[in-house]
N, C-alpha and C positions, 0 to 999 in steps of 0.2 A: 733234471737228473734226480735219483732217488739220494734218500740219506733220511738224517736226523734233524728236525725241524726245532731250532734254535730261539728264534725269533717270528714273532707273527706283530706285525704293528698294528695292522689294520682291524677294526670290530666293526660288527653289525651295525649300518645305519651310518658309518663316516661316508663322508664325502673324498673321493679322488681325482686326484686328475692324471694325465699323461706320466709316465715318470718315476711319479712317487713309489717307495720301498713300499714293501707289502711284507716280503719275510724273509732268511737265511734257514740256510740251513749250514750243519757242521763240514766246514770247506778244509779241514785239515786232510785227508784223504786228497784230494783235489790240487789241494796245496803240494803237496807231495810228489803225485805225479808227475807235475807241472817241472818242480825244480830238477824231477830227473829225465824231463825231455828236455829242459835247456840242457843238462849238463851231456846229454847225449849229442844235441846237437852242435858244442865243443868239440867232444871230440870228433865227430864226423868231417866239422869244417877242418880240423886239424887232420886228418886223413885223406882230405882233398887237396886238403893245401901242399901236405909233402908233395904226392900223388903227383899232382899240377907242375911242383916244382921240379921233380924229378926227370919227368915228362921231358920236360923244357931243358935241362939237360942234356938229356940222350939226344935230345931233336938235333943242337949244336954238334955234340960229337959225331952223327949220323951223317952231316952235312959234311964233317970232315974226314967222313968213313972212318974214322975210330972205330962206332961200333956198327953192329950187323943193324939190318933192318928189322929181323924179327926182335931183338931187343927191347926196338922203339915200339916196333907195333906190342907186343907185351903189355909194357910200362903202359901204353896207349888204353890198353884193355882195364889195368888198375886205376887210371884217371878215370875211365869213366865206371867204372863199381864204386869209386870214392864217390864221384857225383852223386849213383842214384842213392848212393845212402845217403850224403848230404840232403836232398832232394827228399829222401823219409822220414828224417829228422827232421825237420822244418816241419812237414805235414803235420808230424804227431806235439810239436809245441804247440800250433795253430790249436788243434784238438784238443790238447789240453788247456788249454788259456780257454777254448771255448764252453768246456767243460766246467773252468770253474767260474765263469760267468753265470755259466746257470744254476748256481748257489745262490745268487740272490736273483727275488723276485720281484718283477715291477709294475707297476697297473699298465696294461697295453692300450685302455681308454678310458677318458672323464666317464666318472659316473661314481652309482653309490654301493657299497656293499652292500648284499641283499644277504649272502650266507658264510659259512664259515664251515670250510670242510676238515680242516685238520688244526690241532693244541700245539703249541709249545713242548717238544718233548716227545713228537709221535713219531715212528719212522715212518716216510712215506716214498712214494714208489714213483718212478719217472712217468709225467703225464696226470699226477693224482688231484684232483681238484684242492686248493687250498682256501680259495675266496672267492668267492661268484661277484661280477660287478655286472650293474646294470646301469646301460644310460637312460635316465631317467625321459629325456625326449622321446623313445622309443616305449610303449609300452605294449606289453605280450599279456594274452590271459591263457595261461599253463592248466591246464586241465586232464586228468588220465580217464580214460573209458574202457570198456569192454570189448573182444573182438568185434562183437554181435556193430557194434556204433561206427568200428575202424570202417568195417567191410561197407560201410553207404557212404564214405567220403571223401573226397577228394582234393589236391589243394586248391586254393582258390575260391574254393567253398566259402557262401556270407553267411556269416551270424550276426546277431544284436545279445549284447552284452549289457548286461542288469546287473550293478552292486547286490548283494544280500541287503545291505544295510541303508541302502537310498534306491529303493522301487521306483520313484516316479522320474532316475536320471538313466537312461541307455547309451550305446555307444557303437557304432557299426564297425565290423571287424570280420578280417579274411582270412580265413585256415592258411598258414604258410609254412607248418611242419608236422610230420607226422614222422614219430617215433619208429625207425625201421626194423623195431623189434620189441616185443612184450616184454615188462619189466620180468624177470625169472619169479621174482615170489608172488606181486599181486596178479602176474599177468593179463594186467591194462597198460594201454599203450597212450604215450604223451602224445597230446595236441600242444602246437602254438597258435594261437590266433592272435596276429597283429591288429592290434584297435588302429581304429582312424582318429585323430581330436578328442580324445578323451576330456570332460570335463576335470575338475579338479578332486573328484571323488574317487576318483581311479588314482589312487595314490599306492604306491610300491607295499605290496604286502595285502590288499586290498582283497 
């Protein structure tokens, strides 16, 4: 959910696993709404419950023709509008509770933080990247190109992959994303190529 980003635990280069906190943001808002779907769904249950209880009266008198049937059938129709609002209210607790779960955020797999999208203090926007985590078993070589490069490849496509900084180590590796749209300012579009076995030189940031 969007808000004001309170807390950030994690930096560049920590290690996480399953779990662990990453950041909050300001749950007061959240907080808020929350207390007044319980207190709605108070009263709702308490409008079913008369509702229900009423009901169950007329029904006895009905049976002793005291009162008419359309009465019951009435009353019949008010037990069940108390239901579905009971039945609303519920839903929008659930929503709300769910809602302020997504005030804190939590690492969704081991790995290591490679970036950091948003500070302490920013407002940020539902969906906005906060922390990129990579599992470090997996490694991707990220590269942007020109359309002219997009337009000759395909996924699945082999490379061999060359450190800048150790020439004589390579690594074989299979195009398995391509970016389904040009970046708006450089317009070059991302490649991912998943290495196979990377030596130890192929280290995150590399």
């Amino acid at each position: 959910v969007g808000g004001t980003l309170v807390t950030r635990t994690a930096e560049g280069g920590d290690t996480v696993s399953i779990g662990d906190p990453i950041a909050t943001l300001d749950a007061n808002t959240y907080d808020l709404s929350l207390e007044t779907a319980r207190a709605n769904l108070q009263t709702a249950q308490a409008q079913y419950d008369n509702a229900a209880a009423s009901e169950g009266r007329l029904r006895t008198l009905n049976q002793s023709d005291v009162i008419s049937t359309s009465n019951l059938e009435e009353s019949e129709q008010q037990t069940e509008a108390a239901r579905a609002g009971l039945v609303q209210a519920q839903s929008r607790v659930k929503q709300a509770e769910e809602q302020l779960a997504y005030t804190g955020l939590k690492a969704s797999i081991d790995g290591v933080v490679t970036a950091i999208g948003a500070e302490p203090g920013a407002v940020v926007a539902a969906g906005q990247a906060v922390v990129t985590i990579a599992q470090p078993q997996d490694r991707d070589l990220v590269i942007d190109v020109p359309e002219e490069v997009v337009q000759g490849l395909s996924l699945g496509d082999r490379f061999t992959v060359v450190p800048q900084l150790a020439a004589d180590v390579a690594a074989d590796g299979t195009l398995r994303e391509i970016a389904p749209q040009a970046d708006p300012v450089t317009r070059t579009w991302r490649l991912r190529i998943g290495l196979e076995n990377p030596s130890q030189d192929f280290w995150l940031g590399t």
